[in-house]
KOLLOMAR-879487 format. One record per residue: x, y, z of N, C-alpha, C in turn; residue in three letters. Coordinates in steps of 0.1 Angstrom, whole numbers, plus 5000, padded with zeros to 4 digits. Layout:
% KOLLOMAR-879487
XYZXYZXYZala...
This chain:
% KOLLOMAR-879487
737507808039736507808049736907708060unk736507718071736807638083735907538086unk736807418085735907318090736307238101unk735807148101736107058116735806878108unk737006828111736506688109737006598121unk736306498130736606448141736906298134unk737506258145738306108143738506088154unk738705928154738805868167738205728173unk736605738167735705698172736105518170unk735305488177735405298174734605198187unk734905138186734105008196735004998205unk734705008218735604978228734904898238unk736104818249734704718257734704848269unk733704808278733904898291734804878301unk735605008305736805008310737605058303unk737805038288738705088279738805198277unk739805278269739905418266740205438256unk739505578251739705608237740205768233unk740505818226740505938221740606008210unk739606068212739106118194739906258194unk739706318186740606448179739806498168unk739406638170738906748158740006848153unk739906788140740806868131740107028131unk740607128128740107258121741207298110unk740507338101741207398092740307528092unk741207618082740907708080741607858089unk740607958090741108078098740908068115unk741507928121741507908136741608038142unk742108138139742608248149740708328154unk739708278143738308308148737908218155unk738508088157737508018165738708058188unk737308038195737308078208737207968211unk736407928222736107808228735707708221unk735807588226735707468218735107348226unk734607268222733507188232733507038223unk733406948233732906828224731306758233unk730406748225728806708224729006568221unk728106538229727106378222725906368226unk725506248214723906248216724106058214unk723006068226722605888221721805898216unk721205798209719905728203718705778213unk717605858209716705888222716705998227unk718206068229717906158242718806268229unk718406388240719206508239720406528233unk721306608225722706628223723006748239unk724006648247724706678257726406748256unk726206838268727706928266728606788274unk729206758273730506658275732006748282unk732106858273733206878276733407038272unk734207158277734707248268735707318273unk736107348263738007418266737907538258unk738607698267738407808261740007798255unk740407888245741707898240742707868247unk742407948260743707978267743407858279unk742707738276743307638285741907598295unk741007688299740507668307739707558306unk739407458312738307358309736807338318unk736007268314734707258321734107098317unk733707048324732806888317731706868327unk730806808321729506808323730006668333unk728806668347729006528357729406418352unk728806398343728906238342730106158337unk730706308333732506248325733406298336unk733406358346733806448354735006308358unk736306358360737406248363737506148356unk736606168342737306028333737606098322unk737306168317737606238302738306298304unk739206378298739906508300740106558282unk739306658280739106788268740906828268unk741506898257742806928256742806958242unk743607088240743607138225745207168221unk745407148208746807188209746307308196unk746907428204746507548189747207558180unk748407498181749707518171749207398161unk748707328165748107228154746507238149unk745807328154744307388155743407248153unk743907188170743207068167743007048185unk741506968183741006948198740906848200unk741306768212741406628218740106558228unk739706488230738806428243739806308247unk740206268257740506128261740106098268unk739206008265738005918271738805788277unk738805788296739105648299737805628310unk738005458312737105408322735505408312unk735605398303734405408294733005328298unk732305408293730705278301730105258291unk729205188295728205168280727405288283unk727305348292726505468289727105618282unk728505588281728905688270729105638255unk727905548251727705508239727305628230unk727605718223727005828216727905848203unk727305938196728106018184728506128192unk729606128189730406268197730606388186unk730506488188730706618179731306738183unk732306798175733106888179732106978179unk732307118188732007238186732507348184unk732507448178733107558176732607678182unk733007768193732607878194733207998187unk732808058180733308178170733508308177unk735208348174734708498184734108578181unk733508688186732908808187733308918180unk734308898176734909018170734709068154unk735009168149733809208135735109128126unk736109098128737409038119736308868121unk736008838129735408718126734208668122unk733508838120732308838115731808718104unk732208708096732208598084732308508087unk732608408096732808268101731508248111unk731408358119729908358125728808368121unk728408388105727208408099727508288087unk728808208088728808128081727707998083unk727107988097726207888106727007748101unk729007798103729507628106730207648121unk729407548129729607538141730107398147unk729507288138729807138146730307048136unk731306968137732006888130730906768127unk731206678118730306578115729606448122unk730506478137730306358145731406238141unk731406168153731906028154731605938163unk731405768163730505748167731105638179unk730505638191731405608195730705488206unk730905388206730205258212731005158221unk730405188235731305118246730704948249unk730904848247730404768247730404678263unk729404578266729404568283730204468285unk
């Protein structure tokens, strides 16, 4: 079965950079797009970042020219590199998985595994 486990996470002061990585195992050839989430203490889980297979990317404003999302498929593993860090990107970060559409992937999409376990990630001032 396909999972996701992230790494990376740690204390960093502000300014610094970090970069976490989600592993996937399993039948990658069902997972599509891929995204990394956080949530602070308080608020909402926020889109951060997403990368479709074939490269394309998107990030939400507030990481816009400091992060950069990157996947390598031959290794079915997804990257964030987080520089210029703030204390306001203090959060648990979480992989996401988009599942394709197709009826071969059917079973992965009704499996309801979608998000890696989080990692936590604390920019200090």
């Amino acid at each position: 079965q396909v999972q996701l486990v992230e790494s990376g996470g740690g204390l960093v002061q502000a300014g610094g950079s970090l970069r976490l990585s989600c592993a996937a195992s399993g039948n990658t050839d069902c997972i599509s797009t891929m995204g990394w989430y956080r949530q602070a203490p308080g608020k909402e889980r926020e889109l951060v970042a997403l990368i479709s297979r074939g490269g394309t990317t998107n990030y939400a404003d507030p990481v816009e020219g400091r992060f950069t999302i990157s996947r390598d498929n031959a290794k079915n593993t997804l990257y964030l590199q987080m520089n210029s860090l703030k204390p306001e990107d203090t959060a648990v970060y979480y992989c996401h998985i988009e599942w394709a559409t197709n009826g071969y992937c059917l079973r992965y999409r009704l499996s309801g595994i979608s998000w890696g376990q989080g990692t936590q990630v604390t920019v200090s001032s």
